[in-house]
C-alpha positions, 0 to 999 in steps of 0.5 A: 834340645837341653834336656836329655834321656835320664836326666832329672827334670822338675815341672816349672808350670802346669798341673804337676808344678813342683814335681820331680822325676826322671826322663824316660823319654825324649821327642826332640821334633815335636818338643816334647818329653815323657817324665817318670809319674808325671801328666798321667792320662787314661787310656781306654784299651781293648782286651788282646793277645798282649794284654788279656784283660783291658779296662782303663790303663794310665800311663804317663804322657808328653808335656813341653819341654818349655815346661821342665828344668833340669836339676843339677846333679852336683848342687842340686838346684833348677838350672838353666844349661850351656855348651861347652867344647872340651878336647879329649887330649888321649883321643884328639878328640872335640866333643859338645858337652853340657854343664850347669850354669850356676855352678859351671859343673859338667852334666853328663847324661847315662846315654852319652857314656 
C-alpha cells in the first residue's frame, strides 16, 4: 500500500474532495484507511461502564485509498509514490524506502524510524 500511518493525505473524490488531513489509520487487506476529520459517521451508543452518558457519537470512518493522495512533505504538492532500494553502507543493510515522484525526495513515515 502507498500510503502509510502519519503521512498526510488530501481526498481526491467524494464528498470531503479537497480536504486535507492526517492518517491515523491503515487497513491494507481491506484498502482502506481512517483520516484525521474526514467521512464523519454517527454512531448510536448505549450508556456503559465506559461510557456513562450514550447518545449519538461521530467519529471518523474508512474511506478507499484510491480516494486519497499524498502530499509531499518537501514540495508540498499531491504526488503519486515509488520505491526505491537504498543500502545503508554502516549496517550493510537493503531497505525499501518511498520517495515523491515529482521531486524524487524520500518520504519517510514517523513509524519506520
Amino acid at each position: 500500500m502507498h500510503i502509510k500511518k502519519d503521512d498526510m493525505v488530501q481526498i481526491i473524490s467524494g464528498d470531503d474532495n479537497g480536504k486535507q488531513g492526517r492518517v491515523l489509520k491503515v487497513y491494507p487487506v481491506e484498502g482502506r484507511l481512517i483520516v484525521e476529520g474526514i467521512n464523519f459517521i454517527k454512531r448510536h451508543t448505549r450508556p456503559s461502564q465506559k461510557l456513562q452518558q450514550g447518545g449519538i457519537i461521530e467519529r471518523e470512518g474508512p474511506i478507499n485509498v484510491s480516494n486519497a493522495m499524498v502530499i509531499c512533505p518537501k514540495c508540498n504538492k499531491l504526488t503519486k509514490t515509488g520505491m526505491k532500494l537504498v543500502t545503508d553502507e554502516t549496517k550493510n543493510k537493503v531497505s525499501r524506502v518511498r520517495y515523491c515522484k515529482k521531486c524524487s525526495e524520500m518520504i519517510v513515515s514517523k513509524q519506520s524510524s
